[in-house]
N, C-alpha and C positions, 0 to 999 in steps of 0.2 A: 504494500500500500504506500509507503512512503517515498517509494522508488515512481512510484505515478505521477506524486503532489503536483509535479509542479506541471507537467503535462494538463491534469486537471484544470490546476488553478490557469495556464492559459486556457485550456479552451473555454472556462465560465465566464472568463474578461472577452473573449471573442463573441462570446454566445451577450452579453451584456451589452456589447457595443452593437453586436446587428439588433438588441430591441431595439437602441437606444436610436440607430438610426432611422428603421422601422419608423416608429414614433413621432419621429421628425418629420419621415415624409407622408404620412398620416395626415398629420395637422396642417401643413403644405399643403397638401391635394385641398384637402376640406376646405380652408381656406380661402382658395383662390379662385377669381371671380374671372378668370381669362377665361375666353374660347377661342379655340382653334378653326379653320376652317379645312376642309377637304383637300385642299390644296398643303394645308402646313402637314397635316397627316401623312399627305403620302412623300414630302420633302421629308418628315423625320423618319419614318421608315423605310426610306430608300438612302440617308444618312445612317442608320443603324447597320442597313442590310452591307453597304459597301464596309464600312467602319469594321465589320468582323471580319468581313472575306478577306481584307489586305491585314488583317493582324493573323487570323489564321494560315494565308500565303507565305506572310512572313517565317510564320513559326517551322511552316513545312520547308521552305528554304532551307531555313538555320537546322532542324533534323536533316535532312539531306547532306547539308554541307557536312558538316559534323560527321554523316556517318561516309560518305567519300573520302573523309581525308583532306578535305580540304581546309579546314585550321589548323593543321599541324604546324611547327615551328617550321619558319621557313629557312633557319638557324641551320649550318652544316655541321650540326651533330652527331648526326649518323653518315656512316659512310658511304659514297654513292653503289647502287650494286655494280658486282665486279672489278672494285678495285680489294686489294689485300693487303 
C-alpha cells in the first residue's frame, strides 16, 4: 500500500483538477448568452476536424521516423560497414 501512495495521491489531484475544470466549463456554457450560426458550426468543426489530422500526421511521421532510423546520431560513432 505504501509503495502506491503517491501514485494514488497523483491520480486524486488529476481526478480533482478535471472536476474542477468540468465545473468551470459548466458554469461557462450556462452562462453564456452567444449564438453561433451555421456557418460558425461548420468553420469550428472543420477547424477541429483539420487540427487533429495534422497533429495525428504528425505523430505518425515522428513513429515512422523513429522507427526507420532516421534520428539516429548523425555523429560517426559507429563505424561505416566494411571498414575494420
Amino acid at each position: 500500500m505504501r509503495r502506491h501512495l503517491p501514485t494514488i495521491l497523483l491520480l486524486l489531484v488529476l481526478l480533482g483538477l478535471l472536476a474542477l475544470a468540468l465545473t468551470f466549463m459548466v458554469s461557462a456554457w450556462r452562462g453564456s448568452t452567444a449564438h453561433m450560426s451555421v456557418h460558425g458550426w461548420i468553420a469550428l468543426s472543420l477547424g477541429v476536424f483539420f487540427s487533429v489530422l495534422v497533429g495525428c500526421g504528425l505523430m505518425a511521421l515522428m513513429f515512422y521516423s523513429s522507427r526507420r532510423g532516421y534520428d539516429d546520431r548523425a555523429s560517426g560513432s559507429e563505424p561505416p560497414p566494411g571498414d575494420s
